[in-house]
Structures are given as C-alpha cells and as structure tokens.
C-alpha positions in Angstrom: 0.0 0.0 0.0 2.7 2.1 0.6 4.4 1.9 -2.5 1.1 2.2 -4.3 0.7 6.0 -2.2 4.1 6.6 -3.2 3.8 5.9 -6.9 0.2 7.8 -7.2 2.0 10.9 -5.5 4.9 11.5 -8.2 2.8 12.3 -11.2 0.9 15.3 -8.8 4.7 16.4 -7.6 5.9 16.3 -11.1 2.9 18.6 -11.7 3.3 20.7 -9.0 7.1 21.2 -10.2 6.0 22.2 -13.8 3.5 24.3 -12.5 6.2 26.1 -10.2 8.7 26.1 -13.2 6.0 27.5 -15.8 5.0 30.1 -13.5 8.9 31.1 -12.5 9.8 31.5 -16.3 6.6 33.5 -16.8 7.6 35.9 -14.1 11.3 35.9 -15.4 9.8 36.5 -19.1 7.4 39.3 -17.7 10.6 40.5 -16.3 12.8 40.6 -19.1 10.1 42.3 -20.9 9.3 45.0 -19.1 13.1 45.7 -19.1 13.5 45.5 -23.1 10.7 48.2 -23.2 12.4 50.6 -20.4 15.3 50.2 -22.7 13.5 50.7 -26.3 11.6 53.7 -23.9 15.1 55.3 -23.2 16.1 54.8 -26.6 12.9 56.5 -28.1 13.5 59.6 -26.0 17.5 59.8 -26.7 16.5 59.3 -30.4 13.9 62.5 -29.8 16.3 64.3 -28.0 19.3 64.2 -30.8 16.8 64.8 -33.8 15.1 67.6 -31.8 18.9 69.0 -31.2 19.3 68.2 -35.0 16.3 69.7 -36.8 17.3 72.8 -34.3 19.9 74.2 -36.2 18.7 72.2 -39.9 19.8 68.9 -40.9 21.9 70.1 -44.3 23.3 73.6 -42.2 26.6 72.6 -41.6 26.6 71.9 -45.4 25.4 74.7 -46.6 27.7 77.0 -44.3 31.0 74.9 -45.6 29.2 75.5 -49.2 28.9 79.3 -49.0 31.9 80.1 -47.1 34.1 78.4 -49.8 32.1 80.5 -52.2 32.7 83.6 -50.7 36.8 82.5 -50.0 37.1 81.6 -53.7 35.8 84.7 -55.3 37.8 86.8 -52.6 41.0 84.8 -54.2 40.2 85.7 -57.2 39.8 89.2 -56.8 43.3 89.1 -54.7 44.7 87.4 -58.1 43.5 90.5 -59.6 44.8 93.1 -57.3 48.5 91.9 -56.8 48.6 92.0 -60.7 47.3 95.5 -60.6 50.1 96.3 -58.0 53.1 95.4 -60.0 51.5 97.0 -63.4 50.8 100.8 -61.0 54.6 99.9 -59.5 56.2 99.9 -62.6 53.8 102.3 -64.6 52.5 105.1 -62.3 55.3 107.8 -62.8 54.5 107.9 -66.4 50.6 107.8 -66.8 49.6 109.8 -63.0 47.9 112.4 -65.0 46.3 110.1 -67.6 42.4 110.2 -66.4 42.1 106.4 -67.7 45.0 105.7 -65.4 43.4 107.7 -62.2 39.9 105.2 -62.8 42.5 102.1 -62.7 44.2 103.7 -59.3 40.9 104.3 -57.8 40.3 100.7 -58.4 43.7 99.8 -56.9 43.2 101.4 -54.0 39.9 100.3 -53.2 40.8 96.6 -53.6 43.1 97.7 -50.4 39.9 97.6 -48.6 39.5 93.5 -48.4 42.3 93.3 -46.6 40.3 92.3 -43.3 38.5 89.5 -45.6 41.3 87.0 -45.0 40.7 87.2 -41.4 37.4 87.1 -41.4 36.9 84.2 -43.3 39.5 82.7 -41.1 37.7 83.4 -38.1 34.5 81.7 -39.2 36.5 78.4 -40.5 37.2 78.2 -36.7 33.9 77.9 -36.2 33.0 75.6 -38.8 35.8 73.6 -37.6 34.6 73.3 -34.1 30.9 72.3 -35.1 32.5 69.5 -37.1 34.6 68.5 -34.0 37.6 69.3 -36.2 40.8 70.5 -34.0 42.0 73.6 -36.3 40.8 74.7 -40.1 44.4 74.8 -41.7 47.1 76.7 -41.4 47.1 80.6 -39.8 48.7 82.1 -42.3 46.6 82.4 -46.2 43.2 81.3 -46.6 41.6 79.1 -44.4 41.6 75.4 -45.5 37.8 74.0 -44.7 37.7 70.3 -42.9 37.1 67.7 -45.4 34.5 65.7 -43.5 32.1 66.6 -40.7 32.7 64.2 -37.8 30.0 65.9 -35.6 27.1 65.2 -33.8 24.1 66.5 -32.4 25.1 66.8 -28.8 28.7 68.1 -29.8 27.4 70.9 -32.0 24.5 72.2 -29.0 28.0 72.1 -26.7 29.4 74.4 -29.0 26.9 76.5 -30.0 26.2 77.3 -26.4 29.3 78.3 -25.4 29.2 82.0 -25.0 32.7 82.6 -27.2 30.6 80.6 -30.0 27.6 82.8 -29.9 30.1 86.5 -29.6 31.6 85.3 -33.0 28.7 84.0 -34.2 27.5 87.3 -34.1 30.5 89.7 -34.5 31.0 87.9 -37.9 27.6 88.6 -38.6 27.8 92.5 -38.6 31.7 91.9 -40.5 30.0 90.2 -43.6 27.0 93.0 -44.1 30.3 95.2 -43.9 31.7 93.5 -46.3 28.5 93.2 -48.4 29.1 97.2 -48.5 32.6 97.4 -49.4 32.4 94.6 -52.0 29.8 97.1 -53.3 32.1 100.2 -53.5 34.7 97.9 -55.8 32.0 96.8 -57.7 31.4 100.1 -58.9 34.9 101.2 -58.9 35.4 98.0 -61.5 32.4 98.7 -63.4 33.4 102.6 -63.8 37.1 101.6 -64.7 36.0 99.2 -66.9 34.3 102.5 -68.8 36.9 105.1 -69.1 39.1 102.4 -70.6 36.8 101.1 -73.1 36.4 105.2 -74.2 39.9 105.7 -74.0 40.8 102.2 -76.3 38.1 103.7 -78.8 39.1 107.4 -79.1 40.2 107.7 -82.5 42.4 107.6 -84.9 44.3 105.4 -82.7 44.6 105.0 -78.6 48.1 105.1 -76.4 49.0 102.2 -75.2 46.6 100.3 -75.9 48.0 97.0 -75.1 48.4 98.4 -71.1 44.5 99.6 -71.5 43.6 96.7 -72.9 45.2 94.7 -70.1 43.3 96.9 -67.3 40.0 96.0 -69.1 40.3 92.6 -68.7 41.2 92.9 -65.0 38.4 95.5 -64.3 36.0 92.5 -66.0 37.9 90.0 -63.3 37.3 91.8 -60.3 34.0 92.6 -61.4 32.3 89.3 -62.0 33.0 88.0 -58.7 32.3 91.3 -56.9 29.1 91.4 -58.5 27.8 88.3 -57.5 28.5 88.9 -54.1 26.8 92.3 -53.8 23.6 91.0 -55.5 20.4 89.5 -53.9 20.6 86.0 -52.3 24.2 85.5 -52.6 26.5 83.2 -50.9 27.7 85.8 -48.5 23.7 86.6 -47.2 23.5 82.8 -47.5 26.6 82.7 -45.2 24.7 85.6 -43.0 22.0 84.3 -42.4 23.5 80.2 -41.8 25.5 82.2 -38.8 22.4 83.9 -37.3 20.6 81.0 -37.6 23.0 78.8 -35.9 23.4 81.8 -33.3 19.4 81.4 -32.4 18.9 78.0 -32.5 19.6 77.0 -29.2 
C-alpha cells in the first residue's frame, strides 16, 4: 500500500514542479520584458532628443555653411589674383601715366581693392567655427586662406555644446555685422570696376588710334575679373547673405 501511495503521488509532484517552473519562467519572461521596453523607452526619448537638437539648427546647415563660405573665399581669391597683378602693373607704370584720367579710374580701383584686406581674417575666423561644429581640431594653417575640414565628424550633442558656449555665440554674431560690412565694401569695388572698366573702353576707342593700348587693354580685362566675382556677391541672395544668415541662424537656434 505504501508503495502504491508513493507511486500515485509522483505524477501530482511532477505537476506541482511544472507548475512552479511554468509560473517562474513567466515571471522571469514578464521580467525581461518590461526591461526591453524601459530600454526601447530610453532609446525612443535619446532618439527625440538628438533629432530635436538636430532639426534645431537644420539637418543640411553645416553643409550649406561649408558650401557658402568656400564661395565667398574663392571669389575673394580671385579678386586678390587680380589686385596683386594690378600692383606690380601701378609699381612699374605710375610715374609715367599719374595724369592720364584712364590711369586715375585704374588707381581708384587699386586702392579700393586695399579695402578687403580684413576679408582673409574674417573668413579665417568663421573656419574656426565651422571647424569646431565639425569636431575638427584647427581649419588649416594661420597664415593664407583658411583650408575648410574635409568631413564633418560631428554630432548633435557636440554641436548644441558648441553652439552654447558664449565665445561661440560673440563670434557667431561679431561675424555677422563683418559680412554685411563687407557686403558694402564689396559694393564700393563693384562700382569702382564697373566705372574703370568705362573710361578704358572710351579711352581704347578714341580715334584715330589710342596710347598704349596694349596696357589699356590689359586693365579692361582685370576691371572684368574683379567685377564678375564682386558682382555676384553684392547681388540679392548670394552666398555671403547665405553665409549671414546660416551664422544667425545657428546663433538662435539653441
């Protein structure tokens, strides 16, 4: 009788144990799950948080500030091309042709070129900037033209660190009020080009037969270089108010 009891009484333990295992690996699944959505939960809201930090400032800006600073340093190079040519022809010409009106337009140009001098350093001084938001330790070298970073290796919480530093947001905003500056000089040389230009083409058609008209001929075509760069970046919607307004919006964004 006994071993009979004891036989009946293992199949309800062997229950009992299935029951207790079944209802341990539920809890420890119930567990596991409520964990793996904490976890997807935190994930969610870091995911919100960086694309909030990200559409902030606008997903293509750092783009579009690399694109329209290298603009505005390429046609300033060119125009620099243009002036240090200028130089050596006034260096080597201006005791014999100071009186010549066509000569005193070219001058005027000369001088005014003089003017973007402070270009180089602010362009510089915004390439630091661009450099920092792309986590970039320096933009090239201090001396010439800034050199741009190749590759942006930034992301959203590095460039809300930088743009909140109080040093960002003071350059950020002296640059600003530099580039309409500059917007009104580039202007002035514009003008001074474009008038050059003029008196030279008047002076190479007076008849029978102009002086030195190769030397004319050569201002003209350096008037028309400084021009054509000049112009594009005194006129509506160009990459220097691009470049403006990228740097105030980057300013007021966070």
């Amino acid at each position: 009788m006994k071993i009979s009891t004891s036989r009946a009484s293992s199949p309800d333990q062997a229950m009992k144990r299935s029951a207790t295992t079944s209802i341990a690996t539920s809890r420890s699944s119930g567990k596991k799950a409520r964990l793996d959505a904490a976890s997807a939960e935190r994930s969610s809201d870091k995911s919100k948080l960086d694309s909030t930090i990200s559409d902030s400032i606008g997903t293509g800006t750092l783009k579009q500030l690399k694109r329209s600073l290298r603009a505005l340093i390429v046609a300033l190079q060119a125009v620099e091309c243009e002036r240090v040519v200028l130089d050596r022809m006034w260096y080597k010409n201006a005791s014999q042709f100071q009186s010549a009106l066509w000569w005193r337009h070219a001058n005027s140009l000369r001088r005014c070129l003089r003017s973007l001098d402070t270009a180089r350093a602010l362009t510089a001084r915004i390439a630091l900037v661009y450099a920092e938001l792309c986590g970039a330790d320096q933009s090239g070298s201090n001396q010439g033209w800034p050199v741009l970073p190749r590759e942006a290796k930034s992301t959203p919480q590095s460039i809300d660190a930088v743009l909140k530093s109080a040093q960002t947001k003071q350059r950020l905003k002296q640059a600003e009020g530099e580039l309409q500056e500059l917007k009104a000089v580039i202007e002035v040389v514009r003008k001074r080009a474009e008038k050059g230009a003029k008196v030279l083409m008047v002076h190479l058609n007076t008849p029978p037969a102009p002086t030195f008209a190769p030397l004319v001929t050569a201002l003209i075509a350096i008037c028309a270089a400084v021009h054509h760069p000049t112009a594009a970046l005194a006129g509506e919607e160009s990459a220097l108010d691009e470049l403006r307004n990228i740097l105030a919006q980057l300013r007021t964004s966070v």
